[in-house]
C-alpha positions as CSV (number, residue, x, y, z in Angstrom):
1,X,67.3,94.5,109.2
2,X,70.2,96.8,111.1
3,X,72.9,94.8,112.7
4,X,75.6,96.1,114.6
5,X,79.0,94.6,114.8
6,X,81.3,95.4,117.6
7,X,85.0,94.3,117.9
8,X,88.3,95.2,119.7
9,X,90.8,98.3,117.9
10,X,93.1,97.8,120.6
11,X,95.8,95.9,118.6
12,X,94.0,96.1,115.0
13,X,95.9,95.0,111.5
14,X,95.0,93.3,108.4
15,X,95.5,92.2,104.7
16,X,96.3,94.7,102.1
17,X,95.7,94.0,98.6
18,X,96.3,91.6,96.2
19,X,99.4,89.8,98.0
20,X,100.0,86.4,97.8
21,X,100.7,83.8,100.6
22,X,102.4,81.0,99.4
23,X,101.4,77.4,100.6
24,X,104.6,76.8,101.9
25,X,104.3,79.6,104.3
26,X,100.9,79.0,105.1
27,X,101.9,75.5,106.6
28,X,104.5,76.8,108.7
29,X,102.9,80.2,109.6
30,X,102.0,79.7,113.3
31,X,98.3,80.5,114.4
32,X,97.7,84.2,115.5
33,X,94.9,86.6,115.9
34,X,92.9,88.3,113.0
35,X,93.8,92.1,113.5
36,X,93.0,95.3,111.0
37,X,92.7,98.6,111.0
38,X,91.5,101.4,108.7
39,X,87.7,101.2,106.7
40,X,87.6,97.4,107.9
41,X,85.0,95.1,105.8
42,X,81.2,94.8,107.5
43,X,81.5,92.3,110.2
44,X,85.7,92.0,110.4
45,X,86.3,89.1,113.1
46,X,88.8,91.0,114.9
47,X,90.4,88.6,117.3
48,X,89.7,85.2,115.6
49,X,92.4,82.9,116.6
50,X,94.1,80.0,115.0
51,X,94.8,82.2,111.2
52,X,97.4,81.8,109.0
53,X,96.6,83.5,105.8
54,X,94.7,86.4,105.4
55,X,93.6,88.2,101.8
56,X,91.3,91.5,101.2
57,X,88.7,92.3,98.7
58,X,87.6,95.9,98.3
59,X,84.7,95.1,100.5
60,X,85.6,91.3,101.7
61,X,87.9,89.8,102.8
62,X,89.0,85.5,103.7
63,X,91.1,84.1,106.0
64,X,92.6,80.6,106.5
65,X,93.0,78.9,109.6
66,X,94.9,76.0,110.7
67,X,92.8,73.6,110.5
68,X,92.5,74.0,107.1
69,X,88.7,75.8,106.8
70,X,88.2,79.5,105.5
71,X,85.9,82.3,107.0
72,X,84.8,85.1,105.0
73,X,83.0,88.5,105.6
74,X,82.1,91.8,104.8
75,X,79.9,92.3,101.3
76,X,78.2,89.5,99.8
77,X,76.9,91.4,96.9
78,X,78.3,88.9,94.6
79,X,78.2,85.8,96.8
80,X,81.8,86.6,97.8
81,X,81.7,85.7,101.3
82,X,79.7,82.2,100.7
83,X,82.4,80.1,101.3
84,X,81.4,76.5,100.0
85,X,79.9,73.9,102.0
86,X,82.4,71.7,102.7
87,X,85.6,73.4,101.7
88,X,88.6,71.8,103.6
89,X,92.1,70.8,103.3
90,X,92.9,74.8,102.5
91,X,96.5,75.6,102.0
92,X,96.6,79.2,100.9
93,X,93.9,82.4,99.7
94,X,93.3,85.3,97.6
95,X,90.7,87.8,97.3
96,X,89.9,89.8,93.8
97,X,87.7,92.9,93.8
98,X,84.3,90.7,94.2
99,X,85.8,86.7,94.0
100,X,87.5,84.6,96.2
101,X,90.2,81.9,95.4
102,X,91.2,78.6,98.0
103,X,93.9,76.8,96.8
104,X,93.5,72.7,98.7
105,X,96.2,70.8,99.7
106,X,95.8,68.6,96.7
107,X,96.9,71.0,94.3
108,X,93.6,72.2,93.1
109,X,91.8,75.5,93.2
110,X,88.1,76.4,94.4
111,X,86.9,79.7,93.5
112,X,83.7,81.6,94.3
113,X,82.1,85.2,94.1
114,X,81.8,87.6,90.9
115,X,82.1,86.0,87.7
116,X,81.4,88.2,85.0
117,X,85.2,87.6,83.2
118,X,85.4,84.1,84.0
119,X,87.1,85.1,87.2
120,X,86.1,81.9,89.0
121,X,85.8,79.8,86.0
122,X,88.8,77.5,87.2
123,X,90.0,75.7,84.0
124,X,89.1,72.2,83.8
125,X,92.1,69.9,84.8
126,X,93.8,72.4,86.4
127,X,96.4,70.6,89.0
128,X,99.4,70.4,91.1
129,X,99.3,74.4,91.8
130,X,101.2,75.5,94.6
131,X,100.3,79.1,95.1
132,X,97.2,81.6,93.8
133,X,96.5,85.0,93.5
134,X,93.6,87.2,92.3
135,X,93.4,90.5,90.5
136,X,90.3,92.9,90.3
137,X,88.6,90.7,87.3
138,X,91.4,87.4,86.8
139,X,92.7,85.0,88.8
140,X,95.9,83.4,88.7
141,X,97.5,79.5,89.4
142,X,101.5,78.7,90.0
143,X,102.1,75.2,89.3
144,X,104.3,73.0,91.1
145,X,106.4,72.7,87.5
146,X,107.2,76.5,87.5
147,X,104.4,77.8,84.8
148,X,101.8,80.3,85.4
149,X,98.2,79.5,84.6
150,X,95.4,82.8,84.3
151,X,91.7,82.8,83.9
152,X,89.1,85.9,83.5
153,X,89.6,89.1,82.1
154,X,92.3,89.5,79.2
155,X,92.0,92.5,78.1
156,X,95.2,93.9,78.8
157,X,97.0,90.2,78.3
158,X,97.2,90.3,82.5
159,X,96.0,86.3,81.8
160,X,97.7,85.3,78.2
161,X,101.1,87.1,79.3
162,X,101.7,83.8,81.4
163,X,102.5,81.9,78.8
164,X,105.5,80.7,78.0
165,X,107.1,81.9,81.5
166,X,109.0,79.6,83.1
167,X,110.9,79.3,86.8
168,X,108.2,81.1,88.5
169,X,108.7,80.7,91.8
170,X,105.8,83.1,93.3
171,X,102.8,84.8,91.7
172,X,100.7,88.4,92.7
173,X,97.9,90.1,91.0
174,X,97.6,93.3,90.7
175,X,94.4,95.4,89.4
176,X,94.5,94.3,85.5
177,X,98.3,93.1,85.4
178,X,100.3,89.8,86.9
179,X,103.5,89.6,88.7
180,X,106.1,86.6,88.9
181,X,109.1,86.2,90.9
182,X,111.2,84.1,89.4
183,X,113.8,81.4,91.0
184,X,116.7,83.2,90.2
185,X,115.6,86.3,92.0
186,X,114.4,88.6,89.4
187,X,110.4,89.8,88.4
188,X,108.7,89.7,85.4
189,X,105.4,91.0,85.0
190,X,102.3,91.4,82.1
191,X,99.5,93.3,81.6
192,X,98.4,96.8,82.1
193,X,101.0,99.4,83.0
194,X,98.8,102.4,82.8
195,X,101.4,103.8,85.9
196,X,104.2,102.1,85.4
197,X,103.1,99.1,87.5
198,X,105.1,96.7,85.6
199,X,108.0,99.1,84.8
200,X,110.4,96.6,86.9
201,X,113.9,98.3,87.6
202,X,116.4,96.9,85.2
203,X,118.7,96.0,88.1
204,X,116.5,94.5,90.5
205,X,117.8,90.9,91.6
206,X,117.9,89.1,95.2
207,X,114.2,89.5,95.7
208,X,112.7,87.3,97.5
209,X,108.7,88.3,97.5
210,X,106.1,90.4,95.4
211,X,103.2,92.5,95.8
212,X,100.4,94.4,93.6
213,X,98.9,97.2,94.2
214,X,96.1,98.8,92.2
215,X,98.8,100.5,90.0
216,X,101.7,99.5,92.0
217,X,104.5,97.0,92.6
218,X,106.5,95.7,95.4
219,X,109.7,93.4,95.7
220,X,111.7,92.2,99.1
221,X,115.2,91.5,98.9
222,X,117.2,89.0,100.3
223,X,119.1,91.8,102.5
224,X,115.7,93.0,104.3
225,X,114.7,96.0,101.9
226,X,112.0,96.9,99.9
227,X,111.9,98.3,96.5
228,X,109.0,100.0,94.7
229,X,107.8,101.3,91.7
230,X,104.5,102.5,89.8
231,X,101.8,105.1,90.6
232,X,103.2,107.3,93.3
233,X,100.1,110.0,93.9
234,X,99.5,109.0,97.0
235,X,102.7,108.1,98.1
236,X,102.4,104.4,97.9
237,X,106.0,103.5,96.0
238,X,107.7,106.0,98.6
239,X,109.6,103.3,100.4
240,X,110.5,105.2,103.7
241,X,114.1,105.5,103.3
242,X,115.7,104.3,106.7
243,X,113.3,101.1,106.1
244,X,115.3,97.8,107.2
245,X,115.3,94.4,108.3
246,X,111.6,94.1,106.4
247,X,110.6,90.1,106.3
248,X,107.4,90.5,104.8
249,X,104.8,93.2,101.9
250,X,102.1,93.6,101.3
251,X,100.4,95.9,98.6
252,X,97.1,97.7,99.1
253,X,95.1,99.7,96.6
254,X,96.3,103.1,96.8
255,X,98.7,102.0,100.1
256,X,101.9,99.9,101.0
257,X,103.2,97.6,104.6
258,X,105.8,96.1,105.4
259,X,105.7,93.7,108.2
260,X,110.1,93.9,110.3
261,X,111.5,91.0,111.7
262,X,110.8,92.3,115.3
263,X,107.1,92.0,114.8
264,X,106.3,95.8,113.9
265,X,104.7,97.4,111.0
266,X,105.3,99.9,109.0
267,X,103.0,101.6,106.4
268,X,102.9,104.4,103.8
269,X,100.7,105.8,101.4
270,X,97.4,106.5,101.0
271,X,95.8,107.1,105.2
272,X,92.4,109.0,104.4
273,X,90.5,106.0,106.1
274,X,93.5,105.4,108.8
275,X,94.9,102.0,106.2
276,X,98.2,102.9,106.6
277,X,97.7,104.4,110.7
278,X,99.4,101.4,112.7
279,X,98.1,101.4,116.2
280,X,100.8,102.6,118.6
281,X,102.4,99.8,120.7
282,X,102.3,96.6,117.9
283,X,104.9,94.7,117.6
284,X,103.6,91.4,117.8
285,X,102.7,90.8,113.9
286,X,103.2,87.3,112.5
287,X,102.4,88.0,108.9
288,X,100.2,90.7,106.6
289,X,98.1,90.3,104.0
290,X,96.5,92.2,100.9
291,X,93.6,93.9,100.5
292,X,91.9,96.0,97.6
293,X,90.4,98.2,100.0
294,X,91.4,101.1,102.0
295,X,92.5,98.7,105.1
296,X,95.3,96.9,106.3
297,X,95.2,93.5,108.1
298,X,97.6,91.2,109.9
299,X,97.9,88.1,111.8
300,X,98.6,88.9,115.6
301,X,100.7,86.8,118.1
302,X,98.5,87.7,120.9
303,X,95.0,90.1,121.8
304,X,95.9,90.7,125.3
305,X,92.4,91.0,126.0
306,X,91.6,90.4,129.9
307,X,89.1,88.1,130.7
308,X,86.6,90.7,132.4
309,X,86.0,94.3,131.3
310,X,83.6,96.6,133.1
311,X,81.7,98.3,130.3
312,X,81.5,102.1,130.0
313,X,79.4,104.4,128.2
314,X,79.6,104.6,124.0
315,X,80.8,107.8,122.2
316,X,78.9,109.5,120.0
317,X,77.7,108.0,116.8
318,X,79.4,108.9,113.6
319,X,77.3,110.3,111.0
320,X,76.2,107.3,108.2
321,X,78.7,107.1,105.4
322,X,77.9,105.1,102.3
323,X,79.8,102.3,102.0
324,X,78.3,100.5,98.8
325,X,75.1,101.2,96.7
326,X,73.0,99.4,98.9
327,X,74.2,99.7,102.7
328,X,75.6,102.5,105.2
329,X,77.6,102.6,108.1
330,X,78.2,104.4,111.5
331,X,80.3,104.0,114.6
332,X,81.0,104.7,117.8
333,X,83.8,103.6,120.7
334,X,83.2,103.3,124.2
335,X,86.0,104.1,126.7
336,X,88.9,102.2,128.0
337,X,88.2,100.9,131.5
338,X,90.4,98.8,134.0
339,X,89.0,95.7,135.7
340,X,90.0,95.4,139.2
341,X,90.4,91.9,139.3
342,X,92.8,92.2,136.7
343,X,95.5,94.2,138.9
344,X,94.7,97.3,136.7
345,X,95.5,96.0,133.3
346,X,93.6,98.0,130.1
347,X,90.7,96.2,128.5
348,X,90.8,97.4,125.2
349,X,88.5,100.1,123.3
350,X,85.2,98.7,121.8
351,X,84.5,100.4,118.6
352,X,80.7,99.2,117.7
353,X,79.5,99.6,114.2
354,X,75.8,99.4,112.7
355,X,75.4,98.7,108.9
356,X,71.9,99.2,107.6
357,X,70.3,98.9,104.2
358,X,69.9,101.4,102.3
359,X,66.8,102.7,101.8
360,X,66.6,102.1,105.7
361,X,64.3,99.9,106.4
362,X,62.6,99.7,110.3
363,X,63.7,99.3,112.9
364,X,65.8,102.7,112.2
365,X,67.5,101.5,116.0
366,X,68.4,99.0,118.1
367,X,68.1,98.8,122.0
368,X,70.2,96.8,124.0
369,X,69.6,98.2,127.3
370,X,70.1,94.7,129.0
371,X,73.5,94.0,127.6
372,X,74.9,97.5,128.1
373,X,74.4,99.6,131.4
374,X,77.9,101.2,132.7
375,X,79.4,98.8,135.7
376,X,78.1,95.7,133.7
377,X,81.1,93.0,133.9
378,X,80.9,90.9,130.5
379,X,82.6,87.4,130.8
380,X,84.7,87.2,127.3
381,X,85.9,83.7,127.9
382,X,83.9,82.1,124.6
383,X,85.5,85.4,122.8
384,X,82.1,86.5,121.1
385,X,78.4,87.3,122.7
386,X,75.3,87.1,120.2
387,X,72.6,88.8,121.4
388,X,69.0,89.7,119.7
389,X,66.9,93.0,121.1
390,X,62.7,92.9,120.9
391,X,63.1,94.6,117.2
392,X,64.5,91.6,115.9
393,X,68.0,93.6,116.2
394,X,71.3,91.8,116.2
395,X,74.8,92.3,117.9
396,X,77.3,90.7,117.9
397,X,80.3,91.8,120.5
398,X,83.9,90.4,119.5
399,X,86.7,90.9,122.1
């Protein structure tokens, strides 16, 4: 069956990989918009309101919202996205390659997705964690007493290295490796350092947050700056040098962002799929996430979205791309328009995208005639349109 997807890239961020949002942040984090840019997961709810954590697979991604529930998307080849029934009380989220992580506000963990390592085996007993993480094939628990718990994959000691530290204060989980800030301000780390990922500079104190990358590291210091190190090829651990004032990271695959206290963005490293291209104009972030994938995504103050927008005729179509062994992608972006009972404000561009299965199965098309004829004013006040066409085709328009 083909769906198409089609959301707002007016004002588009999200989470880059494998960073951590503690608890504590969580519960004070006020509400915003779900924002991304870059190769997006299938299906990205751009413009969900009331978030406050968000966390990125390679090809998922979760986010929390304030009332405590989590919404996933994107693929579901490993039951990834199939949040369970039920889940409430969420206080923070992580997302590993192919498995997802919920920490509750009672101190215990839910996981769900992949499990070929043991990656969402939570260990039996396991309580009174304040924070989680996940790496590509382990998963990781900070208690409330300072020690670090791991499950899944060991080969490289990314789960074992956890024992016997102490003081932890904040966890992140990189491809195959673990880092831990510690209360005193300093990082330890264990696992693989095939690129130097864990190579922490000897005199790095006053940090204040961590990120992992595939095979790289971030810190934030106390004084607003950002130090990196690890794999470099793409450009990922070159911290632009005039970068200040920095009050949040977050570590992508083969990318880097930092959120600034005045609500912009800035981003560096690998851009082949636009992950590290922050739309023009932002500067009204609340937070970033992580994300394995070759996207960045953020939690937005506002979507100035007006409540009318005349829509205007589509681009062309994309040629399909591959995006996993199973399904293929295309899009296409209609036009901005001004409503005039909106005193000439800018609706945003619509960028629509079909996913189909791979080997395409019919229909090869969908029609939509009736939703989309230029001069047509759609009323976006419920925020999201479902609509089905005679093939059995479905839509889904988020603003």
């Amino acid at each position: 069956m083909l769906k198409t997807h089609s959301s707002s890239s007016l004002l588009l961020i999200a989470v880059l990989l494998w960073t951590v949002l503690l608890p504590t942040q969580a519960q004070t984090q006020a509400p915003g918009f779900l924002g991304g840019w870059g190769q997006l997961p299938v299906l990205t709810p751009v413009g969900l309101d009331n978030v406050i954590a968000v966390a990125g697979g390679t090809y998922h991604a979760v986010a929390l919202r304030a009332d405590g529930t989590v919404v996933a998307w994107g693929d579901n080849s490993w039951g990834q996205i199939n949040v369970p029934a039920g889940l409430t009380d969420v206080i923070a989220i992580a997302a590993g390659d192919y498995h997802s992580l919920a920490l509750r506000s009672d101190g215990t963990v839910v996981a769900w997705g992949q499990n070929g390592y043991g990656e969402r085996d939570v260990p039996a007993g396991l309580a009174q964690v304040v924070a989680v993480a996940a790496g590509s094939n382990h998963s990781v628990a900070l208690k409330a007493d300072g020690t670090v718990v791991g499950w899944g994959l060991d080969d490289f000691g990314q789960v074992s290295g956890a024992a016997g530290v102490t003081d932890v204060i904040a966890i992140a989980a990189g491809w195959n490796d673990t880092l831990a800030l510690k209360a005193d301000g300093t990082v330890v780390g264990w696992g693989a350092n095939y690129d130097g990922q864990l190579n922490i500079p000897a005199d790095l104190t006053g940090v204040i947050a961590i990120a992992a990358g595939l095979l790289h590291s971030l810190a934030l210091k106390a004084d607003g700056t950002v130090v990196a190190w690890g794999d470099d090829t793409y450009g990922q651990s070159s911290v632009p040098p005039d970068l200040t004032l920095v009050s949040a990271i977050s570590a992508g695959g083969l990318h880097s962002a930092a959120l600034k206290s005045d609500g912009t963005i800035v981003a560096w490293g690998e851009a082949t799929k636009g992950e590290t291209s922050v739309p023009a104009g932002l500067n009204n972030a609340l937070a970033i996430g992580g994300a394995r994938g070759l996207y960045t995504m953020a939690i937005l103050a506002d979507v100035p979205v007006p409540v009318d927008c005349v829509v205007s005729e589509f681009g062309a179509w994309s040629a399909w791309q591959s995006i996993s062994g199973t399904e293929e992608q295309r899009t296409r972006t209609r036009t901005i328009l001004t409503h005039p009972a909106n005193g000439g404000a800018a609706c945003p561009y619509l960028t629509e995208t079909e996913t189909r299965l791979i080997p395409v199965p019919a229909p090869t098309s969908c029609v939509f005639d009736f939703l989309s004829p230029v001069g047509v004013v759609i009323d976006w006040t419920g925020g999201t349109i479902t609509l089905t066409d005679a093939a059995g085709c479905v839509k889904v328009v988020t603003r």
